[in-house]
N, C-alpha and C positions, 0 to 999 in steps of 0.2 A: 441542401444538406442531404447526405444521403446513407441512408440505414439499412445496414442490414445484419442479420442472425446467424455466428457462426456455426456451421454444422459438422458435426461430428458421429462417426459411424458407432458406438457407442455412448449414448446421451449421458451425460453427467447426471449423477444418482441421487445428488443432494445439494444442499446449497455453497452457491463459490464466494468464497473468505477473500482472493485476494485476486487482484489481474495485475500486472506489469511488464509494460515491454521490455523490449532489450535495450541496450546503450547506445547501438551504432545500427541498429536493424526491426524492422518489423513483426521481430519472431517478440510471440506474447506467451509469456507464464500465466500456469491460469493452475491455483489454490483451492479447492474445494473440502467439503466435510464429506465426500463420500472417499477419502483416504488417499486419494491419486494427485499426481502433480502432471498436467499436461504445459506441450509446449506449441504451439499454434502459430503456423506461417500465416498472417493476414497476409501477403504479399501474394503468395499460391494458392490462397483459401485450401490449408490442407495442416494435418494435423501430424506435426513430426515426429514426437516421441508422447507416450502416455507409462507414468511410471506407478506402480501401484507403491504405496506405503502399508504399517500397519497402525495408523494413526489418522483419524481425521485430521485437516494442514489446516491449521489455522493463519500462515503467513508463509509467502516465499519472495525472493529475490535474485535479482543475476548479481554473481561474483565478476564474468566479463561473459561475453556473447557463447562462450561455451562453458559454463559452469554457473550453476545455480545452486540454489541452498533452500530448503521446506523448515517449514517450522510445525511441531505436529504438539496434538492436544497431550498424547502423553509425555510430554516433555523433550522430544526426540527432535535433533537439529542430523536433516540430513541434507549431504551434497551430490550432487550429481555432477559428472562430468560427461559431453556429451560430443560424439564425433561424427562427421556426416560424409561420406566417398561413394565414386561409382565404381561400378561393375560392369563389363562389358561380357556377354554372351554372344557364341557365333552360333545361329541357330536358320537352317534353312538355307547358310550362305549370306545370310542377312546380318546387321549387328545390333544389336538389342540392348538397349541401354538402360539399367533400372539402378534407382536410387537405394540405400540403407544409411538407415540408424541406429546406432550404437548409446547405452549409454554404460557407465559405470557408478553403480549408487553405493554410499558409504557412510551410515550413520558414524560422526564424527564427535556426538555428544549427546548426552541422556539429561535431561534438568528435573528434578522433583516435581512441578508442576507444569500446568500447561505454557508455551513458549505464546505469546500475543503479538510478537514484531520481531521482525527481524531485517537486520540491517546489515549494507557492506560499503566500510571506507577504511579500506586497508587491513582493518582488520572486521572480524563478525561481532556484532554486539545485540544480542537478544534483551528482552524485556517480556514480564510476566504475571502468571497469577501468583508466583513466588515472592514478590516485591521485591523482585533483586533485578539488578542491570550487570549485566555477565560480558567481558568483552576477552578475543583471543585472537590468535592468527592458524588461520584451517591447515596452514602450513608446515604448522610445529607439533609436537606431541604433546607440548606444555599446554598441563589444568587452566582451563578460562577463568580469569582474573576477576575479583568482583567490583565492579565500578561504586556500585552505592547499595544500600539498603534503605527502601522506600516506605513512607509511612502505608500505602495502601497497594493496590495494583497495578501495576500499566498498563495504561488506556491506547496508548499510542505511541511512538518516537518515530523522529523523520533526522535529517543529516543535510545541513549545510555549510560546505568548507570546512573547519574542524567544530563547527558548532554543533552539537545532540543535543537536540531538544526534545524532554519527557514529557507528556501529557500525564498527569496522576491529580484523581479527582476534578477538581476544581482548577488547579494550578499546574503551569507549564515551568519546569525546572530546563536550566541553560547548564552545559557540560562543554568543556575544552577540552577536546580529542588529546592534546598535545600536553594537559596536565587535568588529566578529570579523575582527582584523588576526590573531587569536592564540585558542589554546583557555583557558577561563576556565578549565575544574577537567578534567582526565583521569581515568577509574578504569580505571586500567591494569590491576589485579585485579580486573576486573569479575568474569568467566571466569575459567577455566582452561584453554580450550577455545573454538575460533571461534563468532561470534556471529553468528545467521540475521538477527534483525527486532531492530532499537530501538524501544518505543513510550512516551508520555508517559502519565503516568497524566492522569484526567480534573481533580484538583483541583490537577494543577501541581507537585504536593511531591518528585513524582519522574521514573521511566521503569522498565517491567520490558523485560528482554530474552530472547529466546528460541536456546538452543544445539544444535548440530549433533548430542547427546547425549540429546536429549529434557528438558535442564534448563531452567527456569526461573527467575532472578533480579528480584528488587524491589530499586532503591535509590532511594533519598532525598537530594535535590539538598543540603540543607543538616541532616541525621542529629541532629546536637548539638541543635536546635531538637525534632526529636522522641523523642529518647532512643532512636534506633534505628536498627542500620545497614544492617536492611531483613535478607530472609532469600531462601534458596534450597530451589525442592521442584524431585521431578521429574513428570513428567507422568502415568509410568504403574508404579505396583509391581513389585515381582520376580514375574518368572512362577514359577511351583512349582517349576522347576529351579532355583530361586536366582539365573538369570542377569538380568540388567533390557534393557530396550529400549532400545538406542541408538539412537531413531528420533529425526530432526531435525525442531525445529518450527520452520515454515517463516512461521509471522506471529500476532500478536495485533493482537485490537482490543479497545477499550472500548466497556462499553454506556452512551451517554448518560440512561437515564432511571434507571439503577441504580445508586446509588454504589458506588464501587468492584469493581465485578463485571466481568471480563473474560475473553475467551476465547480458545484457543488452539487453532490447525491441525495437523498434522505429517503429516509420510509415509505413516504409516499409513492414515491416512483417516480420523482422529480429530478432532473437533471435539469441547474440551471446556469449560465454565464455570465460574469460581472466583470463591470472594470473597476481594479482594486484603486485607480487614480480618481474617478469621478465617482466610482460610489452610485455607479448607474448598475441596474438590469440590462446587459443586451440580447440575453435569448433565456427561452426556456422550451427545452426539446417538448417532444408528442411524449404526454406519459407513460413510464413503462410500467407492465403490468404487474412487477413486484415490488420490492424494495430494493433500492439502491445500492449494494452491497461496498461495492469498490468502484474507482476511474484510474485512469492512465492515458496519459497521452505519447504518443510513438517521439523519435527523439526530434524528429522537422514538425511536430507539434501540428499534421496534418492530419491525424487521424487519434479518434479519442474512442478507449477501448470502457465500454459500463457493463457492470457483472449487474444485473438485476436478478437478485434470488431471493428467498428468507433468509433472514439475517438473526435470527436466533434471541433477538433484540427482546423477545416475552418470552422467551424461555428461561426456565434455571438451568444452564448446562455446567455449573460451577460442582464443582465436589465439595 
């Protein structure tokens, strides 16, 4: 396995909220609380574009390989569009060839509160400290429509096939992209205990969630079909004192070339891999030196991108 630390000729100034690669390519967004949204060729080891905001990002996302979208603490949903061509100079009789990047950034919406996720399946659908789920098309001029109003905050939302599934409190609400006037199924007992990340499993059947407790849950969108109503481990055993880790994990991803193999972040600085089929541990990386912020895995599920920063998790950053 093999590690190493992106570098960048301006070091990032504060801690990173989100990483996500691209759809079809190696280029990595990268969300931070020092107000910038960068885009990072892991493939070139080189940094393409760095966009300043006037907003710490609490969430970004690609719309397709050239358009992305920031989600920021003042409520500010912005997009960027970005272009990449050469240039040729004759210089000495020689021909010189150098790269540029272009972008075009365009706040596209302002929300009262701060934006906590942000999401793109056809259209954009945010979620927040507002307790509203806001969905639109960046396309149109037309106000973003309000999907629902939540008993508390949004902790998380993730997107599979027309499934939106909300993480708020304790419970993960189920949404149909194709009529989401209303929540289709609730597992209000998901938890027992507030919940950090929703993520969808890769063949659809369900979504595991990750808690403030260091647990972890699997369920299954429709259980009766598979005779099972999914199970709960924790991350890390009892220490020899008998006590266990309450350390929160703070996001999973799935590996695309692996069935069912997925891996988990938490405070600690733990990054660890499980198979969701046997309910087994098969790795747990070298500790990192902060807290687990985010993961993403590129789309050949060959390379896995960990934001280890402070995670703001004992702070009050709430208004």
């Amino acid at each position: 396995m093999y590690r190493a630390c992106l570098e960048f000729g301006n070091p990032i100034q504060d801690a990173v909220s989100r990483v996500r690669f691209a759809p079809k390519s190696n280029n990595l967004l990268i969300a931070s609380w020092d107000s910038s949204l960068r885009l990072y060729d892991v493939s070139s080891s080189r940094l393409r574009l760095e966009a300043p905001t006037e907003a710490a990002l609490l969430d970004c996302c690609f719309q397709n390989e050239a358009v992305a979208l920031s989600a920021g603490h003042d409520g500010s949903i912005n997009r960027f569009v970005m272009s990449y061509f050469k240039a040729v100079y004759s210089l000495n009789f020689q021909d010189s060839k150098s790269d540029f990047e272009l972008f075009i950034q365009l706040e596209i919406m302002r929300i009262q509160q701060a934006v906590l996720s942000i999401l793109m399946k056809r259209q954009t659908i945010t979620g927040g400290w507002d307790k509203m789920i806001f969905s639109w098309d960046t396309r149109s001029a037309k106000a973003p429509g309000c999907l629902n109003s939540l008993r508390a905050e949004v902790e998380s939302m993730s997107i599979s096939g027309f499934s939106l599934m909300v993480a708020v409190g304790s419970s993960v609400y189920m949404y149909d992209l194709r009529n989401s006037s209303k929540p289709v199924q609730a597992k209000e007992s998901c938890m027992d205990i507030r919940i950090k990340c929703v993520r969808p499993t890769l063949n659809s059947e369900g979504f595991v969630v990750g808690s403030v407790d260091g647990r972890v849950a699997l369920k299954y969108f429709y259980p009766s079909k598979l005779n099972t109503e999914g199970y709960v481990f924790r991350c890390h055993p009892k220490a020899k004192s008998g006590r266990r880790y309450l350390t929160a994990v703070n996001d999973i991803a799935f590996n695309a070339s692996i069935c069912g193999a997925f891996v988990t972040g938490d405070n600690e600085g733990y990054v660890t891999a499980w198979d969701a089929r046997s309910k087994k541990r098969l790795l747990e990386f070298p500790r990192y030196p902060n807290s687990v912020s985010s993961l993403s895995f590129n789309h050949e599920g060959q390379l896995l991108a960990v934001a280890a920063s402070y995670t703001y998790h004992e702070a009050n950053e709430r208004p």
